[in-house]
Rosetta silent file (secondary structure, phi, psi, omega in degrees, C-alpha in Angstrom):
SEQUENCE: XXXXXXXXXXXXXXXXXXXXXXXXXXXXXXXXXXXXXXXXXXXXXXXXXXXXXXXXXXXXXXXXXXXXXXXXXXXXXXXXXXXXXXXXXXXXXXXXXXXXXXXXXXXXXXXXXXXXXXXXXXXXXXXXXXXXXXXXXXXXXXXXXXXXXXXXXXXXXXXXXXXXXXXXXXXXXXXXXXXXXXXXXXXXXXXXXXXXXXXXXXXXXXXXXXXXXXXXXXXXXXXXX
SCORE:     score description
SCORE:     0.000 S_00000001
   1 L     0.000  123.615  167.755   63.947    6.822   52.367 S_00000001
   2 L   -59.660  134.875  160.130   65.845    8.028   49.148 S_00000001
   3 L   -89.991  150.575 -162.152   64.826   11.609   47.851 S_00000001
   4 L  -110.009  144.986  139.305   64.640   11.409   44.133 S_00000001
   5 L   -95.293  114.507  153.802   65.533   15.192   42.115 S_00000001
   6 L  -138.588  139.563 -170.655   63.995   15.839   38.770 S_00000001
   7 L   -64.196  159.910  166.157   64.751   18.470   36.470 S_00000001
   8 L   -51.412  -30.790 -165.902   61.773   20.016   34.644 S_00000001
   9 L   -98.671   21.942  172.536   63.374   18.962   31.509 S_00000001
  10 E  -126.831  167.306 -169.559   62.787   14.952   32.684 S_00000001
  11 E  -143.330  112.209  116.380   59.802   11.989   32.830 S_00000001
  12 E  -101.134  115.662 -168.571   60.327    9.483   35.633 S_00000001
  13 E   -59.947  107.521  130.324   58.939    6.034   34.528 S_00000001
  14 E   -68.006  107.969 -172.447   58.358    4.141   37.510 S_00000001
  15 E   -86.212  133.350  151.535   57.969    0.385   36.751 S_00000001
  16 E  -155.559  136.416  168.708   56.077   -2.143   39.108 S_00000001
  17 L   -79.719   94.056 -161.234   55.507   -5.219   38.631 S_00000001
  18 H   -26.909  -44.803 -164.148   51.883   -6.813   40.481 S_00000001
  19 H   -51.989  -38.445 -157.840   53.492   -9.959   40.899 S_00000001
  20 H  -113.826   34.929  169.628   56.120   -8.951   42.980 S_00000001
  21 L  -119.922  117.210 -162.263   54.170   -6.787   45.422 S_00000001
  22 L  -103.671  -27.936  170.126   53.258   -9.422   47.665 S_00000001
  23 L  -131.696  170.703  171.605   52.082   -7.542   50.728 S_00000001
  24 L  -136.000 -174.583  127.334   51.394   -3.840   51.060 S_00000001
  25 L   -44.711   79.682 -157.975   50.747   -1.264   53.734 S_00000001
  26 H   -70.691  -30.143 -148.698   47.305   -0.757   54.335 S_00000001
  27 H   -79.268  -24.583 -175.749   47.521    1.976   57.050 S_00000001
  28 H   -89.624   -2.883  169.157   49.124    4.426   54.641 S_00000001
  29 L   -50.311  131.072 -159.925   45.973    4.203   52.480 S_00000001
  30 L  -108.575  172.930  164.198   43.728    7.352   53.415 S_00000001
  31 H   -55.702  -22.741 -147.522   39.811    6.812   53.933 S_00000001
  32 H  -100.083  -48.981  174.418   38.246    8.325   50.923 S_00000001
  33 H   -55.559  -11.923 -161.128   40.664    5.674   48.791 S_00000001
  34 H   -71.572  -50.932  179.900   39.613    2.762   51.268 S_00000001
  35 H   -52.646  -32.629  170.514   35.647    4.127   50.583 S_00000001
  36 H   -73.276  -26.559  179.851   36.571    4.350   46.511 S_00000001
  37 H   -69.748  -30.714 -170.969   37.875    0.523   46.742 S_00000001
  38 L   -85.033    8.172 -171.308   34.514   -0.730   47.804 S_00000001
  39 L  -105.830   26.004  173.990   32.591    0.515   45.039 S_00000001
  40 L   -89.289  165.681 -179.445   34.440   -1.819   42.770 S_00000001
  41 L   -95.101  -42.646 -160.029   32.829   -5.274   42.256 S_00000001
  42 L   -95.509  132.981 -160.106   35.509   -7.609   42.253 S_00000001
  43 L   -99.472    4.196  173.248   37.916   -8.615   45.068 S_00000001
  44 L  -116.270   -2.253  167.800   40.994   -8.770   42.324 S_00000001
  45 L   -77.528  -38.069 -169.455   39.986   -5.406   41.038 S_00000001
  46 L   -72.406  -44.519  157.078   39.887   -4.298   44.731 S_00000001
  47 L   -50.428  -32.208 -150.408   43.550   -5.500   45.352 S_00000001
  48 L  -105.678  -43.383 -163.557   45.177   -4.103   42.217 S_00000001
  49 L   -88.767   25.486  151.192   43.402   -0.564   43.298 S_00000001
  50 L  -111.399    3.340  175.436   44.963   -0.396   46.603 S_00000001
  51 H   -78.308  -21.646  179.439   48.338   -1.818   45.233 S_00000001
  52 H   -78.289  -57.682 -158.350   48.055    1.192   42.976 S_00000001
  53 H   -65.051  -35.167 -177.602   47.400    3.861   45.228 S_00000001
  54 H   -69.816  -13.119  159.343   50.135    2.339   47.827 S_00000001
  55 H  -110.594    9.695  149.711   52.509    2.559   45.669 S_00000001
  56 H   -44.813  -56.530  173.487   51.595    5.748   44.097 S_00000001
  57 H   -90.018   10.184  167.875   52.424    7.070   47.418 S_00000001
  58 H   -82.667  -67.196  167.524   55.763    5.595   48.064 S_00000001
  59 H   -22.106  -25.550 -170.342   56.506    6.928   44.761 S_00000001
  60 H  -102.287  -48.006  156.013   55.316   10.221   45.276 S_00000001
  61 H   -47.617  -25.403  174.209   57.160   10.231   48.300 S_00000001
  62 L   -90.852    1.076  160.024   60.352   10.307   47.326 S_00000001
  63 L  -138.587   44.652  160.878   59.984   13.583   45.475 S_00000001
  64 L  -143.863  127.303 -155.106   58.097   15.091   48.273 S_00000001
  65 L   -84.274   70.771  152.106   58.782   16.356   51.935 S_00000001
  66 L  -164.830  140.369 -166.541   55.818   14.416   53.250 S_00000001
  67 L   -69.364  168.916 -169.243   55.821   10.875   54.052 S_00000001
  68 H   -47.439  -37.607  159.806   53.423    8.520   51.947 S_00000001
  69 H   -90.248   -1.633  168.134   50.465    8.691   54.079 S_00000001
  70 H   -95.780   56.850  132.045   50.395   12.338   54.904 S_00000001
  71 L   -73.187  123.216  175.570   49.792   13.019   50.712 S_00000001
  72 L  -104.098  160.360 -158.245   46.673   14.421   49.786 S_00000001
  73 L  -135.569  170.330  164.034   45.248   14.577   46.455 S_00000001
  74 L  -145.568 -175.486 -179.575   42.956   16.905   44.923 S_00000001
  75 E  -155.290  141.767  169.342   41.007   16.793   41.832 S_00000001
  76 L  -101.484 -124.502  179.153   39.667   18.451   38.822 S_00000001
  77 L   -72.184  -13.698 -179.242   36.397   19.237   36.759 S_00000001
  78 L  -113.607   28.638 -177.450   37.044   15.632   35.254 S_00000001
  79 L    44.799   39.570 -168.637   38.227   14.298   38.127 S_00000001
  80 L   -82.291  137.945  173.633   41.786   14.027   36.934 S_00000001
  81 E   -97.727  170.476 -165.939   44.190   13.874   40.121 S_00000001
  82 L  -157.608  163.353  170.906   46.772   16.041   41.190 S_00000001
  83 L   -87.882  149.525 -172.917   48.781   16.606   44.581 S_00000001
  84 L   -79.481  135.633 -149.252   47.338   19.176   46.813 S_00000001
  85 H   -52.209  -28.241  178.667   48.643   22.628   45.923 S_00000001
  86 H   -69.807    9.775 -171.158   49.378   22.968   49.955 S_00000001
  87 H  -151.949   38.179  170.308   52.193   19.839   49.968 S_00000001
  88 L  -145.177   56.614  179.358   53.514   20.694   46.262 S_00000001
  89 L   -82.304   21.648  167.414   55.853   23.739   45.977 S_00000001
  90 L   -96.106  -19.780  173.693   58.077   21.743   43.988 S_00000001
  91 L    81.491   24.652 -165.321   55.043   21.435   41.355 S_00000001
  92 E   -74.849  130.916  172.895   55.359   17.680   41.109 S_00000001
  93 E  -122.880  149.436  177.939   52.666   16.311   38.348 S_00000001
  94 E  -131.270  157.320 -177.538   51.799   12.502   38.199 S_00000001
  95 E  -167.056  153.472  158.155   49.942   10.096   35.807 S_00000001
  96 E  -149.702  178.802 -165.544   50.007    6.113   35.993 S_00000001
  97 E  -175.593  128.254  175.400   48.569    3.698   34.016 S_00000001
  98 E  -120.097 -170.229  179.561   48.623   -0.275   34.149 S_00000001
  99 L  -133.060  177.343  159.568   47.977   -3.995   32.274 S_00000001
 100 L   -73.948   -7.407 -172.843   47.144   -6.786   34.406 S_00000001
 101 L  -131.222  -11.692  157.919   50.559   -7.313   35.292 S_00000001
 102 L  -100.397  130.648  159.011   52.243   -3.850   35.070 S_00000001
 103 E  -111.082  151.430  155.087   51.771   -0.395   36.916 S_00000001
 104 E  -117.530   93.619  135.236   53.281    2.305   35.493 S_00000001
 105 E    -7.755  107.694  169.906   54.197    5.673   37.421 S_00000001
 106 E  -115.514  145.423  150.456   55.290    9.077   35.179 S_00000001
 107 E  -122.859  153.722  167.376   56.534   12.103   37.394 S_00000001
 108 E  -131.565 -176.467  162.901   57.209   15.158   35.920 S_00000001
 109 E  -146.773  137.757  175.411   57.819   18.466   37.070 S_00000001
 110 L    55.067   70.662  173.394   56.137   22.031   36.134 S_00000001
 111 L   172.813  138.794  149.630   54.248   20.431   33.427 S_00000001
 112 L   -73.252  152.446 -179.328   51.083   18.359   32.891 S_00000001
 113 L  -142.381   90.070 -146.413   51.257   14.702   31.898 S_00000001
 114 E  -112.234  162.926 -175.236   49.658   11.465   30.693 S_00000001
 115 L  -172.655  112.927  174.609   50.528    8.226   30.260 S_00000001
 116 L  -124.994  116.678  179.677   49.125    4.785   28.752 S_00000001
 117 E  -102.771   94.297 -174.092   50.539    1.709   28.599 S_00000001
 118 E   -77.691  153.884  166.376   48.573   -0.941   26.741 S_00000001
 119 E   -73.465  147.041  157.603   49.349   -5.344   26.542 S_00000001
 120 L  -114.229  142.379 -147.815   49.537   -6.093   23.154 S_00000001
 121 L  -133.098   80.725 -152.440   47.298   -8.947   22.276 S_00000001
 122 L   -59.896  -28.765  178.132   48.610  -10.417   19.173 S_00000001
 123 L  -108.568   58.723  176.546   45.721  -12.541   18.645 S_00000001
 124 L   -97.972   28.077 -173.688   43.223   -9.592   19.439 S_00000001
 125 L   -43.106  -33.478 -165.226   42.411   -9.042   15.796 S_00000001
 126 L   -50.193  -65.108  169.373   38.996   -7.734   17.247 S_00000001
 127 H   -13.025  -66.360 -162.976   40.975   -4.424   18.581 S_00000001
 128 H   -70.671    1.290  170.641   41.407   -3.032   14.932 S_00000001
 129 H   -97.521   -4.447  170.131   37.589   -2.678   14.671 S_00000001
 130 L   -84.328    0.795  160.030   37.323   -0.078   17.337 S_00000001
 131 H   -25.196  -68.812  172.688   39.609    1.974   14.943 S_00000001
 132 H   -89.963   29.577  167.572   36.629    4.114   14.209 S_00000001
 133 H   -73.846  -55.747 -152.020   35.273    4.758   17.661 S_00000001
 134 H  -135.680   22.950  175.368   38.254    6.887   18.384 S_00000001
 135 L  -127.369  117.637 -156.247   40.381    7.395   15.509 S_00000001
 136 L   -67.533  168.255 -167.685   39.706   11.005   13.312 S_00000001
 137 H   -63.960  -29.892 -179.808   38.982   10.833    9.520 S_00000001
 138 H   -52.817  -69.866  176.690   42.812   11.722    9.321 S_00000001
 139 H   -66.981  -27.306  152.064   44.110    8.707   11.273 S_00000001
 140 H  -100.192    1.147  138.940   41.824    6.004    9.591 S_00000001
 141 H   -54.372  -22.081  177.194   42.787    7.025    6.314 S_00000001
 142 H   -85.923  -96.680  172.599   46.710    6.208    7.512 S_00000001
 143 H    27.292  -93.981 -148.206   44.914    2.865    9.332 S_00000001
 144 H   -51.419  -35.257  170.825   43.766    1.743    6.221 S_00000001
 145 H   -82.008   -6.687  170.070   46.573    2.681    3.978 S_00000001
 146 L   -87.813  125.508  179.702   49.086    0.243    6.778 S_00000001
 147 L   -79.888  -22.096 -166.686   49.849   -3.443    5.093 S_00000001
 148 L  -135.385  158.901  161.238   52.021   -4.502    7.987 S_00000001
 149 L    57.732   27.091  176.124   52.263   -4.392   11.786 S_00000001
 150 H   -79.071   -3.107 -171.110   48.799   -3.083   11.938 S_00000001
 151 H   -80.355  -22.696  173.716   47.656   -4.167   15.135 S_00000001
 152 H   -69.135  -42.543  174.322   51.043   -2.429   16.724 S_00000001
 153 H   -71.437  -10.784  166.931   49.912    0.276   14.940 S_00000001
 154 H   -58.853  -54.199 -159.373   46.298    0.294   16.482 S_00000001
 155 H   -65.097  -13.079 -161.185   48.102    0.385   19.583 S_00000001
 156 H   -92.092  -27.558  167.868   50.298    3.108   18.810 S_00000001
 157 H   -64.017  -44.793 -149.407   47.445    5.499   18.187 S_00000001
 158 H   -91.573  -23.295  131.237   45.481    4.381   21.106 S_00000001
 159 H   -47.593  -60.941  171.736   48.081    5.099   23.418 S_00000001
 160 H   -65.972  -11.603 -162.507   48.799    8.271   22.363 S_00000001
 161 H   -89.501  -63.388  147.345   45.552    9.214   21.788 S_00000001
 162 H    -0.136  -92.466 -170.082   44.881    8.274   25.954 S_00000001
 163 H   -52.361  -31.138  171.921   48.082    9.437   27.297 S_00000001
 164 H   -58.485  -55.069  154.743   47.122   12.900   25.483 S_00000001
 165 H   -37.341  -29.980  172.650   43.565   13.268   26.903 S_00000001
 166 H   -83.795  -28.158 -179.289   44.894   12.548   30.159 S_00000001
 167 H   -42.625  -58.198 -159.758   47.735   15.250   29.575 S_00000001
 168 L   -90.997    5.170  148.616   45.461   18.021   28.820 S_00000001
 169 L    92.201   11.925 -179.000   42.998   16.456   31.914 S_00000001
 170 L   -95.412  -27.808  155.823   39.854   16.257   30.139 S_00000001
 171 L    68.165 -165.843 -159.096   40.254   12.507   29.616 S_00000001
 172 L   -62.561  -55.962  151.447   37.494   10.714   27.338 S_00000001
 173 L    14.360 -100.098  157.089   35.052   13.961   27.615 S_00000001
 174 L     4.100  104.474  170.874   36.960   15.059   25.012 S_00000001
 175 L   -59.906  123.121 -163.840   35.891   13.663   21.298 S_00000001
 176 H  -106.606   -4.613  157.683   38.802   11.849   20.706 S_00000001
 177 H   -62.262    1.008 -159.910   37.856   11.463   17.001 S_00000001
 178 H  -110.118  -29.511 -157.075   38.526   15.372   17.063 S_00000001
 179 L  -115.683  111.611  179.647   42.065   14.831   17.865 S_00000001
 180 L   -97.044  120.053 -166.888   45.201   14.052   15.188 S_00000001
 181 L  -104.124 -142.594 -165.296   47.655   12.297   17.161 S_00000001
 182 L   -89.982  135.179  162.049   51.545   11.328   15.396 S_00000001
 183 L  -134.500  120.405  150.335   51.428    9.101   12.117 S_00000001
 184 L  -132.158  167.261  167.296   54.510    7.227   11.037 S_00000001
 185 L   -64.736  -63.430 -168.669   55.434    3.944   10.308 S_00000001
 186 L   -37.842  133.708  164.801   58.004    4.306   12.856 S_00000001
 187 L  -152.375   66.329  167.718   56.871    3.109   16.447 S_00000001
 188 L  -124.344  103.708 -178.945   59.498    3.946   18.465 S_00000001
 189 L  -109.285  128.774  168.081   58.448    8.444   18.376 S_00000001
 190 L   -90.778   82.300 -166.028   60.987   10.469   20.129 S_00000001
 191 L    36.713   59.974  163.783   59.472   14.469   20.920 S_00000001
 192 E  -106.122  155.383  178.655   57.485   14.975   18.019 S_00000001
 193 E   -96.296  127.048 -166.534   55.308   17.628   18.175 S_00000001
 194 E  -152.040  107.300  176.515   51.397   17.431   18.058 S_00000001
 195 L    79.981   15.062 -161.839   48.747   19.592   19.117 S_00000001
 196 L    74.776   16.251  148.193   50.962   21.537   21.513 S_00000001
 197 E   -79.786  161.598  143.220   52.010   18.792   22.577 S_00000001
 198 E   -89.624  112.163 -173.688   54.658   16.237   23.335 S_00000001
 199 E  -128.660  132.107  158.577   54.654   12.567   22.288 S_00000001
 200 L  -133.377  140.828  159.557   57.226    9.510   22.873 S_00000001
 201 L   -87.271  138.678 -173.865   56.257    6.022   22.117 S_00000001
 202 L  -162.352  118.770  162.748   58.089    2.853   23.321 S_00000001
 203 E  -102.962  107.634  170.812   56.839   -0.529   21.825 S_00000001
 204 L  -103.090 -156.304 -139.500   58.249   -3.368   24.132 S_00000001
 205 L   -86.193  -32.231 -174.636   58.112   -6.858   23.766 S_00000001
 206 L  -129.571   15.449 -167.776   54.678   -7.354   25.129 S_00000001
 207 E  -142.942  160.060  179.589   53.338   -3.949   25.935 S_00000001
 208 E  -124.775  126.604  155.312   52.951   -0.338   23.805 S_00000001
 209 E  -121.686  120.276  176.178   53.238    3.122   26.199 S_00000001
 210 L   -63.747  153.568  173.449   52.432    6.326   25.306 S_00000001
 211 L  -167.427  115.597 -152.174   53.599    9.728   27.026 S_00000001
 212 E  -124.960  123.509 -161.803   52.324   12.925   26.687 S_00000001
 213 E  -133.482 -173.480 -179.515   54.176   16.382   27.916 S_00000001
 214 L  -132.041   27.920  175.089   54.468   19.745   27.365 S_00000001
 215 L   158.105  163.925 -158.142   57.721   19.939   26.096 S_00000001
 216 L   -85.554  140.244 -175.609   60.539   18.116   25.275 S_00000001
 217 L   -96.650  144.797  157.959   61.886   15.674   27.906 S_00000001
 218 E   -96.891  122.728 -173.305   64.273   13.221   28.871 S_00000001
 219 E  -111.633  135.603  154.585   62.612    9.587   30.251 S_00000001
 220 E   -78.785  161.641  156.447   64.061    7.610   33.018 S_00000001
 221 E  -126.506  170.498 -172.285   62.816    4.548   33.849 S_00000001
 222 E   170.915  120.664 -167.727   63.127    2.722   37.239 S_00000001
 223 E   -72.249  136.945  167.100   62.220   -0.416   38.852 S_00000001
 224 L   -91.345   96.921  167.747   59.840   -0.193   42.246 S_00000001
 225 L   -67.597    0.000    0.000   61.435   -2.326   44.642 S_00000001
């Protein structure tokens, strides 16, 4: 097994792709996740959440001196997860987020973190009417005033608006109509500053992801073979 090092001052994206995890390791799976898979309804929802957690912990392994099935999680008042304070004096923080066809992985270090990666759904027109579920008086007046690319720009909120809530660990709790997250045109954002926050944005070809820190970082990315 490789050990991975990351400075404080880094985000590593871990990419995997569903498709090409064809079998997994059940045994490194602990009980309490096996007992959280059955209360899902669906036998492809039940697959995708132990493909997540198994490779959550090969991932987590590799910047931690305990192999993938001795990791233990703990959680807080919102049930946000974290590594257990006994197996983390390196201070390793995690977030993931998926599509139907992507997981994503963020590590950090000494910092809290979020992360959302949305599909973009070009003919999802539908999307831009949940604008004012979650978007502050601030953020649909900029909505309203964009002529072009608005549905990237739905996504571009709605990601950041996510990956932030998960950052600060309060998740949807939170009013997220409460919260003014980065408005530009631009939607590629590089460490702008929001709320005491950190935000970078990356619009790919068929996906939007959000990332939310607590200062500014440099992200890696890296495929999970």
């Amino acid at each position: 097994m490789s050990y991975y090092f990351i400075d404080p001052n880094e985000i590593h994206i871990w990419v995997i792709n569903f498709e090409k995890i064809q079998q997994i390791d059940k045994s490194i799976i602990s009980i309490e996740e096996m007992r959280r898979k059955e209360k899902l309804h669906f036998q492809k929802d039940k697959d995708k959440y132990l493909t997540c957690r198994y490779c959550l912990r090969k991932v987590l392994e590799k910047y931690l001196s305990y192999n993938a099935s001795e990791i233990r999680f703990e959680f807080n008042a919102y049930q946000k997860p974290y590594i257990l304070s006994e197996q983390n004096e390196s201070l390793i923080s995690f977030n993931m987020s998926h599509t139907d066809h992507l997981l994503y992985i963020a590590i950090g270090k000494k910092q809290e973190i979020g992360i959302d990666i949305e599909e973009i759904k070009e003919k999802d027109g539908k999307k831009e009417n949940l604008s004012e579920v979650f978007m502050s008086p601030k953020e649909l007046q900029f909505f309203e005033q964009i002529e072009s690319d608005k549905l990237l720009h739905f996504y571009q909120i709605w990601t950041q608006k996510e990956a932030y809530l998960k950052a600060i660990g309060t998740g949807f709790s939170t009013d997220p109509k409460k919260i003014d997250m980065v408005l530009t045109l631009d939607l590629n954002i590089r460490n702008h500053q929001i709320n005491n926050k950190i935000i970078n944005t990356y619009k790919f070809s068929d996906c939007f992801l959000s990332i939310c820190t607590c200062k500014k970082v440099k992200v890696l990315f890296f495929n999970f073979e």
